[in-house]
FIKOLZA-1660 file (N, C-alpha, C; in steps of 0.1 Angstrom, whole numbers, plus 5000, padded with zeros to 4 digits):
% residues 176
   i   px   py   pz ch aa at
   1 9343 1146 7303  A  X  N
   1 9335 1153 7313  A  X CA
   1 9322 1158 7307  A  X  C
   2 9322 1161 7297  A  X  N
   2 9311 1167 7291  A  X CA
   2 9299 1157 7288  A  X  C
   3 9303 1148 7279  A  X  N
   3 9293 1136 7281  A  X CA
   3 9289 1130 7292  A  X  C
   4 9297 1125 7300  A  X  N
   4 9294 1121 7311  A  X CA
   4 9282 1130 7325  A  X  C
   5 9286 1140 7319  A  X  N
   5 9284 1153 7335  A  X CA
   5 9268 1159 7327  A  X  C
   6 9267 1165 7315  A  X  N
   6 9256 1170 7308  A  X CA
   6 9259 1187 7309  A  X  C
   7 9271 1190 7311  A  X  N
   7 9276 1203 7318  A  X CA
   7 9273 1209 7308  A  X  C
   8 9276 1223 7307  A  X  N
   8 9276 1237 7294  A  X CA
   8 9296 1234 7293  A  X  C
   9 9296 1239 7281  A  X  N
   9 9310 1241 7277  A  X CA
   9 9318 1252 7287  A  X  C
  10 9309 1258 7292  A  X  N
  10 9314 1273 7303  A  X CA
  10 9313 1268 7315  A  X  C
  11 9303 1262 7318  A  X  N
  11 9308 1255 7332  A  X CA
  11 9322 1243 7334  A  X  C
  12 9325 1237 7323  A  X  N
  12 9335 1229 7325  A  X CA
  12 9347 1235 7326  A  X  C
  13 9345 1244 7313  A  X  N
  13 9362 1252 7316  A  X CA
  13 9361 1259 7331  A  X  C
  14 9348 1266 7338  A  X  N
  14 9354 1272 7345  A  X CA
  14 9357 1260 7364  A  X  C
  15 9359 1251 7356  A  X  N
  15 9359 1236 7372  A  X CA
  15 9375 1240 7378  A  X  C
  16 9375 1239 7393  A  X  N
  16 9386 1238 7398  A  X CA
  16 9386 1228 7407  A  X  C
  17 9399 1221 7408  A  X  N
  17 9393 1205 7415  A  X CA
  17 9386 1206 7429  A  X  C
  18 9383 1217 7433  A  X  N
  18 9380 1222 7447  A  X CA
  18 9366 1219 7446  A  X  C
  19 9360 1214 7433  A  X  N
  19 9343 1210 7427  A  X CA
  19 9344 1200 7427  A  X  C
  20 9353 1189 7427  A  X  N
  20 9350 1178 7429  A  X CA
  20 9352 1172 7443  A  X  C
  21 9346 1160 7449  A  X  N
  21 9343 1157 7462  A  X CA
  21 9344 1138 7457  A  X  C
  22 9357 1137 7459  A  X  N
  22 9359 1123 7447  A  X CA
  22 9353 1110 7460  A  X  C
  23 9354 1112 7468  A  X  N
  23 9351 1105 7480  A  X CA
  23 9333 1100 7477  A  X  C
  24 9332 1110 7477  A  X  N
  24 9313 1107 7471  A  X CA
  24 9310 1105 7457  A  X  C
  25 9318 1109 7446  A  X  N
  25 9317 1109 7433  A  X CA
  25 9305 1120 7429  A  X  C
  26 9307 1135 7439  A  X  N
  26 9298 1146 7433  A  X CA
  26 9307 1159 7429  A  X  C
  27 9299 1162 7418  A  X  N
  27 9306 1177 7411  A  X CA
  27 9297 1190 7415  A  X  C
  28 9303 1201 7422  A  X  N
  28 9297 1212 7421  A  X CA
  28 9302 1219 7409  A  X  C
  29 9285 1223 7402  A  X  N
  29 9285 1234 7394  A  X CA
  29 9283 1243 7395  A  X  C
  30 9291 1258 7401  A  X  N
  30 9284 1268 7404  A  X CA
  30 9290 1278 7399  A  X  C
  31 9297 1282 7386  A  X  N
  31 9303 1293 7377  A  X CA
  31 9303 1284 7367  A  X  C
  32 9307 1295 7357  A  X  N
  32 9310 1295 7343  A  X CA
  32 9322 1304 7337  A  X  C
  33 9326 1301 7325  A  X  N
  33 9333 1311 7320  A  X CA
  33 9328 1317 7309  A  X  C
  34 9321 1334 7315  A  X  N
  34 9319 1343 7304  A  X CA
  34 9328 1348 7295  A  X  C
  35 9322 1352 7281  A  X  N
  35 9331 1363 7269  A  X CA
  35 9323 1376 7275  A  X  C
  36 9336 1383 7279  A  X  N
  36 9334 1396 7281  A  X CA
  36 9338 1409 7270  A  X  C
  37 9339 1418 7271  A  X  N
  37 9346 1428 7261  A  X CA
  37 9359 1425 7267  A  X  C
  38 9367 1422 7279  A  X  N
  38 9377 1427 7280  A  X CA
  38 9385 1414 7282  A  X  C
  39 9378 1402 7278  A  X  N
  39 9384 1390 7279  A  X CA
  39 9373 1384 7279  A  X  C
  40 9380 1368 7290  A  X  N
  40 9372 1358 7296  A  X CA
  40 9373 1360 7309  A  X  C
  41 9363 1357 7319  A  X  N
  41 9361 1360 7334  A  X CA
  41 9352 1351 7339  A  X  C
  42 9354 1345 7353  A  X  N
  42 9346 1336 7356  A  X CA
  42 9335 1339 7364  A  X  C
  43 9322 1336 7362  A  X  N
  43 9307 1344 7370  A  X CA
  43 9300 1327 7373  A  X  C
  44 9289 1338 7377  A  X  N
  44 9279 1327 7383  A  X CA
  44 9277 1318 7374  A  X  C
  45 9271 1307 7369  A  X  N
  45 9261 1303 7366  A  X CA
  45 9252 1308 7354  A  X  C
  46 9245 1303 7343  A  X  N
  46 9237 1310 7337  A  X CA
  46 9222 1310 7343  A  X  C
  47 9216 1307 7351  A  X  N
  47 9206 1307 7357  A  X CA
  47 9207 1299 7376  A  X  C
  48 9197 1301 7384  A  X  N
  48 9201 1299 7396  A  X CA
  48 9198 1284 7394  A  X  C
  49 9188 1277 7385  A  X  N
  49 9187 1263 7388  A  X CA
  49 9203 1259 7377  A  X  C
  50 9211 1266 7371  A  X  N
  50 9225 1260 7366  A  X CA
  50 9233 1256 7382  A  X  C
  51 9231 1259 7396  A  X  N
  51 9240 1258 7402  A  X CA
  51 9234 1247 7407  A  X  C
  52 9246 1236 7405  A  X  N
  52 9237 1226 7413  A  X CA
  52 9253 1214 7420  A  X  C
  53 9250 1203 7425  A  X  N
  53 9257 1194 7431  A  X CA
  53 9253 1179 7419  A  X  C
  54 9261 1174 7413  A  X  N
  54 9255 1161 7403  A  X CA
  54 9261 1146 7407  A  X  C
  55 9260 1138 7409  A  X  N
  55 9267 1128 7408  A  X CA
  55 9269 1124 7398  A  X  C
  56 9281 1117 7399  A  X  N
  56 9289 1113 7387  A  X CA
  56 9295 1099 7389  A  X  C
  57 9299 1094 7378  A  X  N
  57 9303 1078 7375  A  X CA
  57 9316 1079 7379  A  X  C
  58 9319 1068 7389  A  X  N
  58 9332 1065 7396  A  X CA
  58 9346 1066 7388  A  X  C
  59 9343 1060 7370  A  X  N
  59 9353 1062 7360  A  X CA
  59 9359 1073 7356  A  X  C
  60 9352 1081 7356  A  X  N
  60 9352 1096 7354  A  X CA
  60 9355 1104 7361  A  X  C
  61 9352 1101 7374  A  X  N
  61 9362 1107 7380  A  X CA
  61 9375 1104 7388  A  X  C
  62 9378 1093 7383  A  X  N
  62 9393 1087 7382  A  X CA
  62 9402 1089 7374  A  X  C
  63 9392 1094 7356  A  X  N
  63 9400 1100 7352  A  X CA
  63 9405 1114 7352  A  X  C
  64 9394 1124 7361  A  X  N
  64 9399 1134 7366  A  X CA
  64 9410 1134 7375  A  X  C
  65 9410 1125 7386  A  X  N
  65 9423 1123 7393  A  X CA
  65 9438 1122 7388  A  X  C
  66 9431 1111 7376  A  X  N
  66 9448 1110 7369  A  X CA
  66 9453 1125 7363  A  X  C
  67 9441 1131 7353  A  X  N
  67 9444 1140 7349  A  X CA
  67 9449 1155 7358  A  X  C
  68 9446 1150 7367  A  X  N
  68 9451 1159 7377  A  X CA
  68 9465 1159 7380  A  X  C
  69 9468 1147 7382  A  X  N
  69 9482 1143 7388  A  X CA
  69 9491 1145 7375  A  X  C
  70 9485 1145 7361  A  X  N
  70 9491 1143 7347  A  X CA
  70 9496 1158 7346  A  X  C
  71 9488 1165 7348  A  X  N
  71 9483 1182 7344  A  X CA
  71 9497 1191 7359  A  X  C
  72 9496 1185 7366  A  X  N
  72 9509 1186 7378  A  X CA
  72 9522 1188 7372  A  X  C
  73 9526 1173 7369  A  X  N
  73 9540 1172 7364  A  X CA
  73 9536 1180 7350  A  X  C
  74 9533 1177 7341  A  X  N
  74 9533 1185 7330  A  X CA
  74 9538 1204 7336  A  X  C
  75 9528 1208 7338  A  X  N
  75 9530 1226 7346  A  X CA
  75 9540 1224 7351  A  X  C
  76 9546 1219 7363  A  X  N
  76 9556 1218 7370  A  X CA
  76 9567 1223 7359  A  X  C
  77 9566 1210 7355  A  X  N
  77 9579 1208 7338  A  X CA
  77 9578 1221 7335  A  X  C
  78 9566 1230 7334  A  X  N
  78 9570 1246 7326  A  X CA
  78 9567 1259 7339  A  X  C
  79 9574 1254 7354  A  X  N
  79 9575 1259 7362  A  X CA
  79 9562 1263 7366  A  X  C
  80 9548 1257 7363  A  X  N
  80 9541 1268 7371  A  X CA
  80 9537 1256 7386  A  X  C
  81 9539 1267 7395  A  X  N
  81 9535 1256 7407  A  X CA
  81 9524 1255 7413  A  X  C
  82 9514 1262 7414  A  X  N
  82 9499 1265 7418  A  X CA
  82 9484 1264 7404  A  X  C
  83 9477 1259 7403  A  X  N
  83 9470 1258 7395  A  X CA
  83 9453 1259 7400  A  X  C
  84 9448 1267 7395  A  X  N
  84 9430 1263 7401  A  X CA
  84 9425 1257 7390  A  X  C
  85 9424 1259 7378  A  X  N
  85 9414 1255 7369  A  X CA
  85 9419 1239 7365  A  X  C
  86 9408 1230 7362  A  X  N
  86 9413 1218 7355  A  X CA
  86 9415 1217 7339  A  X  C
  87 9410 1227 7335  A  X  N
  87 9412 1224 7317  A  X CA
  87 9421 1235 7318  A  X  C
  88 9433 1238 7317  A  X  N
  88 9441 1245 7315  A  X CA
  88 9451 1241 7301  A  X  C
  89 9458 1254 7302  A  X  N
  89 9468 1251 7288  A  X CA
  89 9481 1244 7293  A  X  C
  90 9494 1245 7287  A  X  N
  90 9507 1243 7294  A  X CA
  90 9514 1250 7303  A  X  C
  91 9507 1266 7301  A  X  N
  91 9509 1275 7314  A  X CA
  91 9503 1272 7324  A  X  C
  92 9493 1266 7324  A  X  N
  92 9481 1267 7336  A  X CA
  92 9473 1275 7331  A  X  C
  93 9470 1285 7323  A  X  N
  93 9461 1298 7316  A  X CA
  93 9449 1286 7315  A  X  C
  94 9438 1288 7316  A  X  N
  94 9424 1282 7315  A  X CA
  94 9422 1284 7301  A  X  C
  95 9414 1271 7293  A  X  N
  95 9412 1266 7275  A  X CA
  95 9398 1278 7283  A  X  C
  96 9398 1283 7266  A  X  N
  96 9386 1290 7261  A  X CA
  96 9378 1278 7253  A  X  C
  97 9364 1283 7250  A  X  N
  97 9355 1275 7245  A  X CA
  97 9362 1268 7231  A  X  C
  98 9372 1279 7224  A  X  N
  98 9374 1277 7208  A  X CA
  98 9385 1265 7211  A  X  C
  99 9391 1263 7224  A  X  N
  99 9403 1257 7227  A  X CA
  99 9393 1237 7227  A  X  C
 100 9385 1241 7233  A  X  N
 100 9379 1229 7233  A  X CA
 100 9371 1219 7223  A  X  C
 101 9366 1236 7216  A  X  N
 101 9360 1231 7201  A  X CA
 101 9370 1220 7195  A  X  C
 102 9380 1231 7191  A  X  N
 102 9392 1226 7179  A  X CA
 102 9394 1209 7186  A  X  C
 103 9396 1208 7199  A  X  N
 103 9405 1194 7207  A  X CA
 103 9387 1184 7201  A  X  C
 104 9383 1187 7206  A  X  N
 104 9366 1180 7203  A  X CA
 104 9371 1173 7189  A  X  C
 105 9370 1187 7179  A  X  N
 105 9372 1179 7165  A  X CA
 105 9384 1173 7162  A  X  C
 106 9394 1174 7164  A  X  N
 106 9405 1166 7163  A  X CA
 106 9406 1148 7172  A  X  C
 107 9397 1149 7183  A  X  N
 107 9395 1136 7185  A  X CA
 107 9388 1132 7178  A  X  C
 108 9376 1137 7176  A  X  N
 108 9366 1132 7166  A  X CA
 108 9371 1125 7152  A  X  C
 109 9384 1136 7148  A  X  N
 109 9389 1129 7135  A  X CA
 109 9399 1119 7139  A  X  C
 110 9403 1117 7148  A  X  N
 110 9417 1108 7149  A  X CA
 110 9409 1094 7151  A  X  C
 111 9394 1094 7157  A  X  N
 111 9389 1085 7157  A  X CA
 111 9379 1081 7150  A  X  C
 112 9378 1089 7136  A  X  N
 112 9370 1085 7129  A  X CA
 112 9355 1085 7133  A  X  C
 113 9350 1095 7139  A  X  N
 113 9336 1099 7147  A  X CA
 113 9331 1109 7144  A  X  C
 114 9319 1108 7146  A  X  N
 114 9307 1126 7137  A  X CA
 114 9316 1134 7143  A  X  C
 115 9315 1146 7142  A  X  N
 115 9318 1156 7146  A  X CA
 115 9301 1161 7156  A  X  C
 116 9302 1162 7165  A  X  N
 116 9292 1166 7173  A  X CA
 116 9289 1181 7181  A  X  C
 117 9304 1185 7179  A  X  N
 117 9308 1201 7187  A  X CA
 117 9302 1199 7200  A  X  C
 118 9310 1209 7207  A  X  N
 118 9311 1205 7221  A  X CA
 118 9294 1205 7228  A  X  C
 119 9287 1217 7223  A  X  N
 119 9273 1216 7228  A  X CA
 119 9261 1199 7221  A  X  C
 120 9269 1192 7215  A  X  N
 120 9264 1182 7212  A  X CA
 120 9267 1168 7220  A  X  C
 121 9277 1173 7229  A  X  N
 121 9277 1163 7238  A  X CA
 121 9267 1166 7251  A  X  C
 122 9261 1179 7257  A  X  N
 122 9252 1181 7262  A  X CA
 122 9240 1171 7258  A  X  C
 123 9239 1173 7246  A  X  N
 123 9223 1170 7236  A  X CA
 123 9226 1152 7239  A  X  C
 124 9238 1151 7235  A  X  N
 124 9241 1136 7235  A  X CA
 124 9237 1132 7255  A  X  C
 125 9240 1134 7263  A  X  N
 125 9241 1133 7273  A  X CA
 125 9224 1134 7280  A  X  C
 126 9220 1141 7274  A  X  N
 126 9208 1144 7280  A  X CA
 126 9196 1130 7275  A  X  C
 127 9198 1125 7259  A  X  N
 127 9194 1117 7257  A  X CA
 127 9196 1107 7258  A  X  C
 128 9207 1105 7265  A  X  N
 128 9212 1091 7271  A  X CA
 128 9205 1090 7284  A  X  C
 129 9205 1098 7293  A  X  N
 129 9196 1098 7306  A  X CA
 129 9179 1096 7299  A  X  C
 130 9181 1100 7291  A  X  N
 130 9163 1096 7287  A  X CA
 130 9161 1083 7282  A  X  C
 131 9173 1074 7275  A  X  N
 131 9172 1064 7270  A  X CA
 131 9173 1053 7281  A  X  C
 132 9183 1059 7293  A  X  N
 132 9183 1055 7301  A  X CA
 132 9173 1049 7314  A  X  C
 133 9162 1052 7312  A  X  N
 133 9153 1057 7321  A  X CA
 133 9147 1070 7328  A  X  C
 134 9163 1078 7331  A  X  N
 134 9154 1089 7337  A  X CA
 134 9146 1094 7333  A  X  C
 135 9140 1102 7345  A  X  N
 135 9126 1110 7343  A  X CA
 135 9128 1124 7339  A  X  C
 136 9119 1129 7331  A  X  N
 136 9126 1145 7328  A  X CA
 136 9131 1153 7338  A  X  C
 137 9118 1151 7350  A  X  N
 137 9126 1164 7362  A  X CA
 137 9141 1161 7368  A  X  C
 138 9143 1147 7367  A  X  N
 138 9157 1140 7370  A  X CA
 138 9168 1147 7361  A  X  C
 139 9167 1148 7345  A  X  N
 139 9172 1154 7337  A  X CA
 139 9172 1167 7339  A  X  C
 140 9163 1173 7341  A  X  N
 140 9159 1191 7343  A  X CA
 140 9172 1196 7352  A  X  C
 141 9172 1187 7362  A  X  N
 141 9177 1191 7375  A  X CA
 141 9192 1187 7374  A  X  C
 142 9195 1177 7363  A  X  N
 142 9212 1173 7360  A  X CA
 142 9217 1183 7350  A  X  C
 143 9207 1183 7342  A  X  N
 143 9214 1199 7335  A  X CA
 143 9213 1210 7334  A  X  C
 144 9206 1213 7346  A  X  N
 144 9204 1225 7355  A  X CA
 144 9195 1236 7343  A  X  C
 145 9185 1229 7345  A  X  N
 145 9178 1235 7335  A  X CA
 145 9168 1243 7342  A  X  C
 146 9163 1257 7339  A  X  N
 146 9152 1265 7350  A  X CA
 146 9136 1258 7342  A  X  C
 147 9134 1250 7332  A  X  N
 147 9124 1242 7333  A  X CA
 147 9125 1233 7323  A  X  C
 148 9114 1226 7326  A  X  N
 148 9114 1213 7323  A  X CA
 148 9110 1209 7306  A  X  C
 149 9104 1224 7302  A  X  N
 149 9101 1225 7286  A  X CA
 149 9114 1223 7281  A  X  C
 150 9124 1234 7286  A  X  N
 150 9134 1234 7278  A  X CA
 150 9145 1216 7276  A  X  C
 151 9141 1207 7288  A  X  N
 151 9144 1193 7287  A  X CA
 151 9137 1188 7277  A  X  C
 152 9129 1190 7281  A  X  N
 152 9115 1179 7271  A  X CA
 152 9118 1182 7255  A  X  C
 153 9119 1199 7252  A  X  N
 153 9117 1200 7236  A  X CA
 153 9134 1200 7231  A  X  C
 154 9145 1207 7241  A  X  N
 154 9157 1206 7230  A  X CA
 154 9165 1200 7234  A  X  C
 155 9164 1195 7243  A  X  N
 155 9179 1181 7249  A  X CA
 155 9174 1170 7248  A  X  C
 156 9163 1163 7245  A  X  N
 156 9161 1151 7247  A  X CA
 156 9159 1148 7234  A  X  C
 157 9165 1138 7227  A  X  N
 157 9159 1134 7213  A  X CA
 157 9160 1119 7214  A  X  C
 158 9146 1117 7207  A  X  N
 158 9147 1103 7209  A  X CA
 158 9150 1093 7202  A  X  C
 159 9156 1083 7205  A  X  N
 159 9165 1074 7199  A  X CA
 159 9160 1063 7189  A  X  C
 160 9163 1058 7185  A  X  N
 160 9158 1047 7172  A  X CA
 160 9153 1036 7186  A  X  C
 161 9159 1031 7192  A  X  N
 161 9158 1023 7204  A  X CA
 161 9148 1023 7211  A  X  C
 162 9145 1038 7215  A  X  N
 162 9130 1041 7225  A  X CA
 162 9123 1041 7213  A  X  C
 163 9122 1045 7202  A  X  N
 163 9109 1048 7190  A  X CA
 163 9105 1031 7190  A  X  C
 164 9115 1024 7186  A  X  N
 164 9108 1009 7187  A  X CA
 164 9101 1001 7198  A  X  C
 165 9107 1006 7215  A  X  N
 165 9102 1002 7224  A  X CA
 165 9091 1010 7227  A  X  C
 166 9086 1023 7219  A  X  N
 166 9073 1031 7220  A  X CA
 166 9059 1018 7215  A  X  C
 167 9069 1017 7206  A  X  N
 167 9057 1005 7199  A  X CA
 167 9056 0994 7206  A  X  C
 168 9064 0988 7215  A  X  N
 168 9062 0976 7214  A  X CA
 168 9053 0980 7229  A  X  C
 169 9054 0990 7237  A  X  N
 169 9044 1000 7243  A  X CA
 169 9032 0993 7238  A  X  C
 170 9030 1000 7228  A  X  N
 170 9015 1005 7222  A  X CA
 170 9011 0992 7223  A  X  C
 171 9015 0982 7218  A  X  N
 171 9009 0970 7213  A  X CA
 171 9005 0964 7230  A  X  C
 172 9017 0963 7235  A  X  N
 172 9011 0956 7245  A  X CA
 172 9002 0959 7250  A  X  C
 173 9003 0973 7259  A  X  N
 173 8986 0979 7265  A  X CA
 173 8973 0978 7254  A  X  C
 174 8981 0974 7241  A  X  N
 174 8962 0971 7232  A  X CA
 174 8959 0962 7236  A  X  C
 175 8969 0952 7238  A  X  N
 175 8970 0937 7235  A  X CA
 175 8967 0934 7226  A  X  C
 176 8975 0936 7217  A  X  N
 176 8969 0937 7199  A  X CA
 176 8981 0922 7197  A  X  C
% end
Protein backbone atom coordinates (compact mmCIF):
# COMPACT_ATOMS: atom_id res chain seq x y z
CA UNK A 1 0.00 0.00 0.00
CA UNK A 2 2.59 2.32 0.78
CA UNK A 3 4.54 2.19 -2.35
CA UNK A 4 1.90 1.79 -4.48
CA UNK A 5 -0.59 4.70 -2.89
CA UNK A 6 2.52 7.49 -1.91
CA UNK A 7 0.41 7.55 1.53
CA UNK A 8 2.18 8.90 5.10
CA UNK A 9 2.72 5.90 7.44
CA UNK A 10 -0.39 7.65 9.61
CA UNK A 11 -2.69 7.71 6.98
CA UNK A 12 -2.37 3.99 6.18
CA UNK A 13 -2.65 2.68 9.57
CA UNK A 14 -5.47 4.83 10.07
CA UNK A 15 -7.57 3.21 6.47
CA UNK A 16 -10.85 1.44 7.07
CA UNK A 17 -12.16 -0.48 4.09
CA UNK A 18 -15.03 1.99 4.10
CA UNK A 19 -11.90 4.18 2.02
CA UNK A 20 -11.74 1.99 -0.49
CA UNK A 21 -14.30 2.20 -3.57
CA UNK A 22 -12.81 -1.20 -5.30
CA UNK A 23 -15.41 -0.74 -8.13
CA UNK A 24 -13.47 2.35 -9.34
CA UNK A 25 -10.10 1.44 -7.93
CA UNK A 26 -10.06 4.94 -5.66
CA UNK A 27 -8.74 5.43 -2.02
CA UNK A 28 -9.97 8.13 0.25
CA UNK A 29 -7.49 9.73 2.36
CA UNK A 30 -8.92 11.71 4.98
CA UNK A 31 -7.37 10.83 8.76
CA UNK A 32 -4.41 9.69 10.13
CA UNK A 33 -3.18 8.20 13.14
CA UNK A 34 -1.75 10.68 15.78
CA UNK A 35 0.83 10.05 18.91
CA UNK A 36 -0.93 11.69 21.53
CA UNK A 37 0.12 11.83 25.35
CA UNK A 38 -2.54 9.53 26.12
CA UNK A 39 -2.08 7.01 23.31
CA UNK A 40 -2.77 6.77 19.60
CA UNK A 41 -6.14 8.48 18.15
CA UNK A 42 -7.32 8.99 14.86
CA UNK A 43 -7.61 12.92 13.46
CA UNK A 44 -7.77 14.68 10.42
CA UNK A 45 -5.25 14.67 8.00
CA UNK A 46 -1.87 16.61 8.36
CA UNK A 47 -2.89 19.37 6.15
CA UNK A 48 -6.20 20.10 4.16
CA UNK A 49 -4.48 19.36 0.68
CA UNK A 50 -3.53 15.63 2.73
CA UNK A 51 -7.25 14.83 2.24
CA UNK A 52 -7.72 13.80 -0.93
CA UNK A 53 -9.46 10.74 -3.33
CA UNK A 54 -6.23 8.81 -5.36
CA UNK A 55 -6.50 6.21 -7.84
CA UNK A 56 -5.00 3.20 -7.51
CA UNK A 57 -3.69 0.10 -9.53
CA UNK A 58 -6.32 -2.63 -9.99
CA UNK A 59 -3.49 -5.16 -8.26
CA UNK A 60 -3.44 -3.55 -5.30
CA UNK A 61 -6.39 -3.36 -4.63
CA UNK A 62 -7.14 -6.98 -5.02
CA UNK A 63 -4.73 -7.50 -2.77
CA UNK A 64 -6.58 -5.37 -0.28
CA UNK A 65 -9.62 -7.54 -0.93
CA UNK A 66 -7.86 -10.73 -0.26
CA UNK A 67 -6.38 -9.27 2.65
CA UNK A 68 -9.50 -8.40 3.80
CA UNK A 69 -11.19 -11.68 3.50
CA UNK A 70 -7.61 -13.15 5.12
CA UNK A 71 -7.77 -10.54 8.09
CA UNK A 72 -11.75 -11.96 8.64
CA UNK A 73 -11.17 -15.52 9.20
CA UNK A 74 -7.99 -14.89 11.03
CA UNK A 75 -10.02 -12.29 13.89
CA UNK A 76 -12.91 -14.51 13.67
CA UNK A 77 -10.45 -17.49 14.74
CA UNK A 78 -9.67 -15.05 17.98
CA UNK A 79 -13.35 -14.18 18.18
CA UNK A 80 -13.38 -10.67 17.20
CA UNK A 81 -16.43 -10.08 14.91
CA UNK A 82 -16.58 -6.45 13.84
CA UNK A 83 -13.38 -4.73 12.60
CA UNK A 84 -12.90 -1.01 11.05
CA UNK A 85 -9.29 -0.60 10.56
CA UNK A 86 -7.30 -2.64 7.84
CA UNK A 87 -3.79 -2.92 9.34
CA UNK A 88 -4.85 -4.37 12.48
CA UNK A 89 -3.09 -6.81 14.92
CA UNK A 90 -4.76 -10.43 15.80
CA UNK A 91 -7.19 -8.61 18.08
CA UNK A 92 -8.33 -6.27 15.49
CA UNK A 93 -6.29 -3.34 17.86
CA UNK A 94 -4.92 -1.08 14.91
CA UNK A 95 -0.49 -1.55 14.14
CA UNK A 96 1.19 1.60 15.39
CA UNK A 97 3.86 3.17 13.23
CA UNK A 98 6.71 1.04 15.27
CA UNK A 99 4.44 -2.10 14.33
CA UNK A 100 5.01 -1.33 10.67
CA UNK A 101 8.51 -0.24 10.96
CA UNK A 102 9.78 -3.59 12.58
CA UNK A 103 7.32 -5.75 9.62
CA UNK A 104 8.99 -3.25 6.80
CA UNK A 105 12.43 -4.47 8.05
CA UNK A 106 11.82 -7.97 8.44
CA UNK A 107 10.52 -8.22 4.90
CA UNK A 108 13.23 -6.31 3.83
CA UNK A 109 15.59 -8.91 5.46
CA UNK A 110 13.78 -12.11 4.41
CA UNK A 111 14.19 -10.70 1.05
CA UNK A 112 17.43 -9.66 0.98
CA UNK A 113 16.46 -5.75 0.14
CA UNK A 114 17.84 -2.14 1.52
CA UNK A 115 16.13 -1.42 4.27
CA UNK A 116 14.26 1.82 3.25
CA UNK A 117 11.88 2.42 6.45
CA UNK A 118 8.53 2.98 5.98
CA UNK A 119 8.84 6.86 5.13
CA UNK A 120 11.14 5.68 2.27
CA UNK A 121 8.59 4.06 0.45
CA UNK A 122 6.84 7.53 0.14
CA UNK A 123 10.32 8.94 -1.31
CA UNK A 124 10.34 5.74 -3.34
CA UNK A 125 6.82 6.21 -4.72
CA UNK A 126 7.03 9.76 -5.44
CA UNK A 127 10.02 9.14 -7.70
CA UNK A 128 8.59 6.56 -9.50
CA UNK A 129 5.67 8.93 -10.59
CA UNK A 130 8.47 11.24 -11.70
CA UNK A 131 10.31 8.58 -13.54
CA UNK A 132 7.24 7.73 -14.69
CA UNK A 133 6.20 10.80 -16.45
CA UNK A 134 4.11 12.60 -14.15
CA UNK A 135 4.02 16.10 -13.68
CA UNK A 136 4.89 17.57 -10.28
CA UNK A 137 1.33 19.15 -9.66
CA UNK A 138 0.07 15.44 -10.55
CA UNK A 139 2.55 14.32 -7.76
CA UNK A 140 1.69 17.31 -5.39
CA UNK A 141 -1.81 16.40 -5.52
CA UNK A 142 -1.17 12.26 -5.01
CA UNK A 143 0.76 12.95 -1.99
CA UNK A 144 -1.27 15.47 -0.79
CA UNK A 145 1.22 17.81 -0.52
CA UNK A 146 0.07 21.80 0.43
CA UNK A 147 2.86 22.75 -2.28
CA UNK A 148 4.57 21.89 -4.91
CA UNK A 149 8.23 22.93 -3.43
CA UNK A 150 7.84 20.41 -0.98
CA UNK A 151 7.38 17.71 -4.24
CA UNK A 152 10.03 19.18 -6.25
CA UNK A 153 12.91 19.50 -3.43
CA UNK A 154 12.22 16.29 -0.92
CA UNK A 155 10.18 13.44 -2.62
CA UNK A 156 11.40 13.47 -6.00
CA UNK A 157 14.87 12.23 -6.51
CA UNK A 158 16.16 11.61 -9.62
CA UNK A 159 17.07 8.44 -10.99
CA UNK A 160 20.20 7.16 -12.82
CA UNK A 161 17.61 6.53 -15.75
CA UNK A 162 16.12 10.23 -16.07
CA UNK A 163 19.95 11.71 -15.40
CA UNK A 164 20.94 9.85 -18.66
CA UNK A 165 17.72 10.63 -20.62
CA UNK A 166 18.45 14.50 -19.26
CA UNK A 167 21.30 14.10 -21.63
CA UNK A 168 20.25 12.53 -24.30
CA UNK A 169 17.67 15.75 -23.85
CA UNK A 170 20.37 18.13 -24.10
CA UNK A 171 21.94 16.71 -27.09
CA UNK A 172 19.14 16.38 -29.09
CA UNK A 173 17.62 20.03 -28.83
CA UNK A 174 21.54 21.06 -29.63
CA UNK A 175 21.57 18.75 -32.29
CA UNK A 176 25.02 18.24 -31.24
Amino acid sequence: MLAFSGMRSGEALALEYSDFNFEDNLLSITKTITNTRTGYTISPPKTPSSNRVIPMDEKTMQIIKRWQLLQRKMLFSNRVKTIDGVFTDVYGERMIRQDIYQRANRLADANKLHRVGVHGYRHSHASMLFEAGATMKEAQVRLGHSSIEMTMNVYTHVTDKVKAETVEKLIKFANF
